[in-house]
C-alpha positions, -999 to 999 in steps of 0.1 A, spaced: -303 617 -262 -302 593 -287 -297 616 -315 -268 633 -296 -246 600 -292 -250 597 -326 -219 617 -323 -195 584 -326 -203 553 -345 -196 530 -316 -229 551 -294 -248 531 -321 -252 501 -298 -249 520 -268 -269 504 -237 -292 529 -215 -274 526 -180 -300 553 -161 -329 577 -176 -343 597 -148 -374 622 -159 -384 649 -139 -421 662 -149 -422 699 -139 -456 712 -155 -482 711 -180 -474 714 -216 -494 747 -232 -521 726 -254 -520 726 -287 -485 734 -292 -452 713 -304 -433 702 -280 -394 710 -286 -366 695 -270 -331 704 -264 -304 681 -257 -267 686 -245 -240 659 -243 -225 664 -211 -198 637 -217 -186 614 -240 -161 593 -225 -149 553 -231 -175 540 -215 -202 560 -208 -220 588 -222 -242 615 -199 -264 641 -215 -293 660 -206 -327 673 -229 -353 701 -216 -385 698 -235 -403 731 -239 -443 741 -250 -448 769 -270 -432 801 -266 -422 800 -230 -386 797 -216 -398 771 -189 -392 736 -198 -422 714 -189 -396 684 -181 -362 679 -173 -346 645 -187 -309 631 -177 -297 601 -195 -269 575 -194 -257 551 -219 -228 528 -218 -206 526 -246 -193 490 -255 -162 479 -266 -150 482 -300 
């Protein structure tokens, strides 16, 4: 999530409001783990977005993650 509110220069000193993980499975072992994140919103002052990390080749993600970030003032 980080990288993704990246997006503005004021996200740089953003404040995690809420991070919830959900763990659905193992990870296949001995392969990368790859994640991909969506920024959901980016409003005035708050930022949602949302990353599935996948193993290996499958299509299933192996965790779910929502984030939150409030945006301060500039």
């Amino acid at each position: 999530m980080w990288c993704c509110s990246r997006r503005s220069a004021r996200l740089g000193l953003a404040v995690t409001t809420n991070l919830n993980i959900n763990f659905l499975r193992k990870g296949q072992p001995g392969q990368d783990v790859l994640a991909a994140a969506k920024l959901l919103k980016l409003g005035k002052r708050l930022a949602v977005g949302e990353v599935n990390l996948l193993s290996g080749s499958s299509p299933d993600p192996i965790a779910h993650v929502t984030a939150t970030y409030s945006i301060p003032n500039t």
